[in-house]
C-alpha positions in Angstrom: -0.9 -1.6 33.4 0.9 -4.4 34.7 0.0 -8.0 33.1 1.6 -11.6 33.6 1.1 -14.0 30.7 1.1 -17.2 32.2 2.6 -20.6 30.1 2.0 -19.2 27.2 3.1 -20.5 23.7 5.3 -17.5 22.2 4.6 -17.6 17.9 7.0 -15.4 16.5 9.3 -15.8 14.0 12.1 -13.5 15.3 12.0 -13.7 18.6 14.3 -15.7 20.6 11.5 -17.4 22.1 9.4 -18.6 19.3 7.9 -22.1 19.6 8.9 -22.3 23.2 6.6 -21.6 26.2 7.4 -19.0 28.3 5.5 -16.5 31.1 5.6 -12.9 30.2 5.3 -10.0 32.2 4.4 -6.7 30.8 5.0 -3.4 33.0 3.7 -0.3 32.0 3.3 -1.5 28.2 6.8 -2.8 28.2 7.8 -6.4 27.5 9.6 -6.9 31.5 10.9 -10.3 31.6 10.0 -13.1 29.5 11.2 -16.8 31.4 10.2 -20.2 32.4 8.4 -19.3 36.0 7.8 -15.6 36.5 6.6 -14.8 40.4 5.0 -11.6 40.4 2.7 -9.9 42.7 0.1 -7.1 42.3 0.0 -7.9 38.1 -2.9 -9.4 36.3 -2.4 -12.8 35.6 -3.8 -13.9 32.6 -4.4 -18.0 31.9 -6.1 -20.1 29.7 -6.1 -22.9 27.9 -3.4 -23.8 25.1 -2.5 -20.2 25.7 -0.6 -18.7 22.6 0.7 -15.2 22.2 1.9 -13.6 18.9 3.0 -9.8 17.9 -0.2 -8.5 17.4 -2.4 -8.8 14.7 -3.1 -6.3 11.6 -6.0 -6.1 8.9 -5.8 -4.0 5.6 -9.1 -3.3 4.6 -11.9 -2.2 7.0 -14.7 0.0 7.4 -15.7 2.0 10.2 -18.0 4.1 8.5 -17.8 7.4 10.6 -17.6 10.1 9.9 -21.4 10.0 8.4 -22.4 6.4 8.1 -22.4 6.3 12.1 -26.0 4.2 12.4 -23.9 1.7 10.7 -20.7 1.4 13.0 -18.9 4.3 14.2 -14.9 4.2 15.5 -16.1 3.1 18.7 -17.7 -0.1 18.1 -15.9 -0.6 15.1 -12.6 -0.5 17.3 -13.9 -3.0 19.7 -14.9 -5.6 16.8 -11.4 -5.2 15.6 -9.9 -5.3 19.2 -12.5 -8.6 20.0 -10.7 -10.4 16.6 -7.7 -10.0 18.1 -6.4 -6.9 16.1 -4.0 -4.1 17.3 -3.3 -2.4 13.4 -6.1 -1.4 11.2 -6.1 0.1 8.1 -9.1 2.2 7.2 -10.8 2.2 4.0 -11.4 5.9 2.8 -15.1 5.1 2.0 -16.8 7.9 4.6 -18.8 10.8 4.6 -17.5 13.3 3.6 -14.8 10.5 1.8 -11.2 11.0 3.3 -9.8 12.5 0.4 -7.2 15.5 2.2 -4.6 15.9 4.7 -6.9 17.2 6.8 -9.4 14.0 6.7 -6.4 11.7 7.2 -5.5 13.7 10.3 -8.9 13.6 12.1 -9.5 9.6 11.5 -5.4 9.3 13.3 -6.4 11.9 15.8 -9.9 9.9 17.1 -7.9 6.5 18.1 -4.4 8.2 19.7 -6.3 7.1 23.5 -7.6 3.6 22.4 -5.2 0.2 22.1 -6.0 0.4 18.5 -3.3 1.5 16.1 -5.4 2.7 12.9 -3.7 3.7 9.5 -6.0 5.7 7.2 -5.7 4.9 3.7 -5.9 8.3 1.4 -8.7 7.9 -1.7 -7.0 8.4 -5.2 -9.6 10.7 -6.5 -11.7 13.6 -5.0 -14.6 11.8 -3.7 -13.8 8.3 -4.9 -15.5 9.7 -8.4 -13.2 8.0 -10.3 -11.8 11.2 -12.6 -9.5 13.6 -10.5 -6.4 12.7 -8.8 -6.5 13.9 -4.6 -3.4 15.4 -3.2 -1.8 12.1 -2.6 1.4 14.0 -1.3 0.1 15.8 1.2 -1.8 13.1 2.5 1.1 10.8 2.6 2.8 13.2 4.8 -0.5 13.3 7.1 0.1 9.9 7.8 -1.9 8.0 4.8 -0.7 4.5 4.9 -1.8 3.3 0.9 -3.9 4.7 -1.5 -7.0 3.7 -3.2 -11.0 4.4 -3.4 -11.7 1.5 -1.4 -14.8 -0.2 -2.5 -15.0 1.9 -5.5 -12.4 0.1 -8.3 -10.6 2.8 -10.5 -11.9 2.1 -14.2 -9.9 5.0 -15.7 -6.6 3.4 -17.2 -5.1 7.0 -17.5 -6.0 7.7 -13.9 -4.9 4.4 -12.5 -1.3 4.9 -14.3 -1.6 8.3 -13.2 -2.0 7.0 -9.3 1.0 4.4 -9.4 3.7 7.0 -11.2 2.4 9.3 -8.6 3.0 7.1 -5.6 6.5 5.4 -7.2 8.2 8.4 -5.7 7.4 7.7 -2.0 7.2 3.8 -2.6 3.8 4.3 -1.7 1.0 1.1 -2.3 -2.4 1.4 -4.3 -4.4 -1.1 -3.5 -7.6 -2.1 -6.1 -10.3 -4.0 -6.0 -10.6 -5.6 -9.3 -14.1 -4.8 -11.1 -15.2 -4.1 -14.2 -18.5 -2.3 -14.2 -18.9 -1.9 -17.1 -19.1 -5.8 -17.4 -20.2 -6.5 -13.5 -23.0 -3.8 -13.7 -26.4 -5.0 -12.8 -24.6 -8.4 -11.4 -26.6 -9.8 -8.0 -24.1 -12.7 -7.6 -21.6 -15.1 -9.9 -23.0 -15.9 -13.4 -22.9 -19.4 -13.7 -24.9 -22.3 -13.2 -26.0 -21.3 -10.0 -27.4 -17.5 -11.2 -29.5 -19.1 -13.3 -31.3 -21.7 -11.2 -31.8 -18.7 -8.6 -33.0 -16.7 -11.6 -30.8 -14.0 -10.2 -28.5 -12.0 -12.9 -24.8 -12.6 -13.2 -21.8 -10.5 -12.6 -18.9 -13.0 -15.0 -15.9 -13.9 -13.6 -14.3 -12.3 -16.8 -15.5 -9.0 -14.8 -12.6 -9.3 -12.3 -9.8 -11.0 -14.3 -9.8 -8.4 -17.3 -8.9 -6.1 -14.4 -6.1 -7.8 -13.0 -4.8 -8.4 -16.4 -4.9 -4.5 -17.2 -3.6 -3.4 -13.6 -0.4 -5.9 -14.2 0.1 -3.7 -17.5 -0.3 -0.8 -16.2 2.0 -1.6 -12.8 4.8 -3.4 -15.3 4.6 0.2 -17.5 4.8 2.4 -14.3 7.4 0.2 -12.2 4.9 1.2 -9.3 3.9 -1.1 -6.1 0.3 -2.4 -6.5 -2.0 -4.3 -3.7 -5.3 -6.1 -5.3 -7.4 -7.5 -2.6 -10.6 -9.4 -2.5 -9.4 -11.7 -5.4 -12.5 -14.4 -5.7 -11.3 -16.5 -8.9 -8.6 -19.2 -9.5 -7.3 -17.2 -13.1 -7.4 -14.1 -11.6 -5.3 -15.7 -8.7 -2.8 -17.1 -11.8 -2.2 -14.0 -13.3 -1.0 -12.4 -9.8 1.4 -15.2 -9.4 2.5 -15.1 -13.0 3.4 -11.2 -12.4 5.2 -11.7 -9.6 7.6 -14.4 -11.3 8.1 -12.0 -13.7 9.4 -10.0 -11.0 6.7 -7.2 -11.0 6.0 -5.4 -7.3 2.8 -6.5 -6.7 0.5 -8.6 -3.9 -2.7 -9.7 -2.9 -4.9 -10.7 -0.6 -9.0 -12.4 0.1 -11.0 -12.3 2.0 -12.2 -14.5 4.5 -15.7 -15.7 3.1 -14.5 -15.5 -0.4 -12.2 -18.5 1.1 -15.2 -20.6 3.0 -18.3 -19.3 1.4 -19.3 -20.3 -2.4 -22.1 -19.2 -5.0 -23.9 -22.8 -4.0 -24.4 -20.8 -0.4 -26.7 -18.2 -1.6 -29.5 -20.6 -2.3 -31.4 -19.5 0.6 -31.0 -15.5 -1.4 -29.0 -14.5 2.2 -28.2 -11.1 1.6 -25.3 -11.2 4.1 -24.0 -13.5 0.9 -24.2 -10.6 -1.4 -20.7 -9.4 -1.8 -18.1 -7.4 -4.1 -16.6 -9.3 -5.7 -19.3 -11.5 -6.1 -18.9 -15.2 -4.1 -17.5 -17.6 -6.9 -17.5 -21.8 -7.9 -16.5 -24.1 -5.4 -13.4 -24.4 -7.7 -12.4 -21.3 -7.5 -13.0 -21.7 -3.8 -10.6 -24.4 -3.6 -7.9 -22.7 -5.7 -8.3 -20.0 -3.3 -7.4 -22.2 -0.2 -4.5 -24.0 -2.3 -3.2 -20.4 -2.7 -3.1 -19.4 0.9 -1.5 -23.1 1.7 1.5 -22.6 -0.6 1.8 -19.1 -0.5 0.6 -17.3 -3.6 -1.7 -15.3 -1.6 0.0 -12.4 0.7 -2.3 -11.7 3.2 -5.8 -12.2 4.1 -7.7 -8.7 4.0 -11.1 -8.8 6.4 -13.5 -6.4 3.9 -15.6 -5.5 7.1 -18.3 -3.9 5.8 -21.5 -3.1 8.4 -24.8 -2.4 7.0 -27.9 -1.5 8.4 -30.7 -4.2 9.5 -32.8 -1.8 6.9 -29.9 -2.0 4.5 -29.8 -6.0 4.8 -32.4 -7.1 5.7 -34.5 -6.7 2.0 -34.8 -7.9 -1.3 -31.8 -9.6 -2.2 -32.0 -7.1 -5.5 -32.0 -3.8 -2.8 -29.5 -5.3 -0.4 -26.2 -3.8 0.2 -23.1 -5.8 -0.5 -20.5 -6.6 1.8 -20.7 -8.0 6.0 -18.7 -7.6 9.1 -15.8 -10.3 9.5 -13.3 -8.9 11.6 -14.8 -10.9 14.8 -15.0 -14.1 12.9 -11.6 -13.8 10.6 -9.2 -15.6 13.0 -11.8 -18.6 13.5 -12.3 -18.9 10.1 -8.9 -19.0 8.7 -7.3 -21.3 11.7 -10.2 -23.9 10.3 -8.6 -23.8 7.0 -5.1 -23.3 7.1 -4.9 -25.3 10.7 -1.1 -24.0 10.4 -0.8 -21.6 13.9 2.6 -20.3 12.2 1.5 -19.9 9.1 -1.3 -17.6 9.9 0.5 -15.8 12.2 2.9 -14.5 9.5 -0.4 -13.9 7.4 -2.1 -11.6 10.0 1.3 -10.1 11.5 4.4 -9.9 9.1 3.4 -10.3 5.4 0.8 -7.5 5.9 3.3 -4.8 7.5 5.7 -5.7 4.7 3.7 -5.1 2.1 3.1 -1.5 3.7 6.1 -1.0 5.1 5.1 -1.1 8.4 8.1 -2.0 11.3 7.0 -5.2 12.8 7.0 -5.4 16.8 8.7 -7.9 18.4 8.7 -10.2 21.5 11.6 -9.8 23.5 13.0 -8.2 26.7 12.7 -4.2 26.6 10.1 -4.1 23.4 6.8 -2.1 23.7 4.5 -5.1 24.1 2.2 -5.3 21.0 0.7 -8.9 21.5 -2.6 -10.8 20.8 -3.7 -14.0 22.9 -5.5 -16.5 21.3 -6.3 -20.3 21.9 -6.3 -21.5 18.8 -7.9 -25.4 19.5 -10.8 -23.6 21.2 -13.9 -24.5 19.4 -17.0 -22.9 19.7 -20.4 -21.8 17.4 -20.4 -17.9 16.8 -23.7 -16.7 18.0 -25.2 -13.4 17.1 -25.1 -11.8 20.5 -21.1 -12.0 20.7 -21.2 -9.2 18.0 -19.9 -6.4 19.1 -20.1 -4.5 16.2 -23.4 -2.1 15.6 -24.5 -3.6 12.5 -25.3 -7.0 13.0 -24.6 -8.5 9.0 -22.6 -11.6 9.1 -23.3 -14.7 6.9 -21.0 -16.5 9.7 -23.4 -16.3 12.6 -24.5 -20.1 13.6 -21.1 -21.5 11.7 -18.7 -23.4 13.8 -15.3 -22.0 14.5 -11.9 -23.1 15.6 -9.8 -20.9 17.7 -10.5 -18.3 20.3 -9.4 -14.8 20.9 -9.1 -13.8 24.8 -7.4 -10.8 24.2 -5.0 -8.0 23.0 -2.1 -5.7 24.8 -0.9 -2.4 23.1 -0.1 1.0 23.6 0.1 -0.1 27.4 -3.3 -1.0 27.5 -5.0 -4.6 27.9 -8.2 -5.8 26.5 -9.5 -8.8 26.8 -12.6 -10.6 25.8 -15.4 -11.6 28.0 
């Protein structure tokens, strides 16, 4: 694969280059020559409009729901969504069936991409089929190639067990990552309880739900000296008492997700099950304190929760509908609208996530294995169901407006770019 990336705007922190507008030439997956005026014949040049180039870009929580939940997405299509939003690292949720809960799980979900341009790192379940009661064999999976641990969508309600998990993983500075949910508060919940459950006549799942799980993980990470990850924070307190941790100098991060940043409980007046999430889509205030946090900082990264569901599974009674949509197409649009900061999201989506996980962090220069995505980010245009490329087709996003483009990835010496 040999590729010329013409005028393009380099966005990377360490690289000699960054801010400055360069051509690039890739041969045989390997950063060539990066200068002013490249001449180069027999390559494929690639062009656009306000082209910009970063190291490429990496999400933290997705779903590809093979092996077993293949009539949903399968690592195919769910490779070429990820791919589309201009993603070259994924990390995989452990939520399957059978669950990946073994060495031997992690191994076959690393083993399925070695041949695509996708790098995928499986996260290992803390307990034997995400049941909440018995610790896996965190270990060995660790040494399969697990990136983080946690039951995905399932949030660990077991104090002893979730202590059990971070003194387990303190030894390998290994990550848990949790969703924070009470069920035995949230259970029954359809959406946020506030003013808006009740004029839908729809029952509540309290903010409280979340936050008294925050406040208990803090304890329990401050007691075990662990590393924790909580992603898909919705609320502005629960937000508060992340930040407050970490200036007491506890190891701990976040992350949201995109519609929890542009989407609020006012949206689900029309009862659009693509709106039914976990957790649940909060107050316009909370909303706002979201999008203050990602402007100054106080939230780490921005995790894409894609979740595909059936048209059966969606397309119900709101009561019967499955929570959770596909986002990884629409994550970059939706985030450059809000943060309209081109560095500032690049370190979201490319150095504050591989941090977190200690992942090494690729870089643009001279001699590097070219791990790159190419976006335009004033591009605007209206996301329209039939650019999905996933299988499932559930995204509250379709029809919205969005502001920046993705024309394509290069890794693992191959190029993909978008039609």
């Amino acid at each position: 694969m040999n590729v010329l990336l013409q005028q393009v705007t380099i966005i990377c922190s360490t690289s000699a280059f960054n801010k400055q507008v360069k051509d690039i030439l890739i041969l045989n997956g390997t950063i060539k020559q990066i200068a002013n005026n490249i001449a180069a014949e027999n390559y494929v040049v690639v062009k656009g409009n306000n082209l910009h180039v970063s190291i490429g870009w990496m999400d933290i929580f997705s779903n590809f729901a093979e092996p077993g939940y293949e009539y949903r997405e399968d690592f195919e299509t769910g490779a070429n969504a990820a791919m589309a939003g201009g993603f070259t690292d994924v990390m995989l949720i452990p939520n399957t069936k059978p669950i990946v809960d073994s060495k031997a799980k992690v191994e076959f979900v690393k083993q399925r991409f070695v041949k695509t341009a996708l790098n995928i790192y499986p996260i290992g379940a803390i307990t034997t089929d995400t049941n909440g009661n018995t610790l896996t064999e965190m270990y060995d999976m660790y040494n399969s190639g697990a990136i983080a641990f946690s039951d995905g969508i399932k949030s660990i309600q077991q104090s002893g067990i979730l202590l059990k998990a971070l003194q387990y993983t303190n030894a390998k500075n290994a990550v848990i990552i949790q969703i924070p949910n009470d069920i035995s508060i949230s259970e029954g919940g359809l959406m946020n309880e506030g003013i808006e459950s009740t004029k839908l006549g729809l029952p509540g799942s309290p903010a409280i739900a979340e936050e008294i799980m925050i406040a208990r993980d803090i304890e329990l990470l401050s007691y075990s000296n662990s590393t924790l990850h909580i992603t898909g924070v919705s609320t502005n307190k629960g937000l508060t008492l992340i930040k407050a941790a970490k200036q007491n100098g506890l190891k701990i991060t976040c992350s949201v997700t995109p519609y929890h940043l542009f989407f609020s409980d006012k949206d689900l007046i029309n009862y659009d099950t693509n709106l039914k999430v976990t957790p649940s889509l909060r107050t316009i205030e909370d909303v706002n304190a979201l999008q203050a946090g990602l402007i100054n900082g106080d939230i780490d990264c921005i995790a894409s929760h894609h979740a595909p569901y059936s048209w059966d599974e969606k397309v119900c009674e709101f009561e019967y509908a499955k929570n959770g949509m596909i986002t990884l197409q629409t994550m970059y649009g939706t985030i450059n609208d809000i943060l309209n900061d081109t560095e500032a999201l690049v370190k979201l989506f490319t150095e504050n996530n591989r941090n977190i996980f200690g992942i090494p962090t690729p870089l643009i220069e001279e001699g590097a294995n070219a791990c790159i995505t190419i976006f335009e980010p004033d591009t605007e245009y209206i996301f329209e169901e039939c650019m999905i490329v996933s299988k499932s087709k559930n995204s509250a996003f379709v029809g919205q407006k969005m502001k920046g483009k993705i024309v394509g990835i290069v890794n693992k010496g191959m190029m993909v770019l978008n039609k």
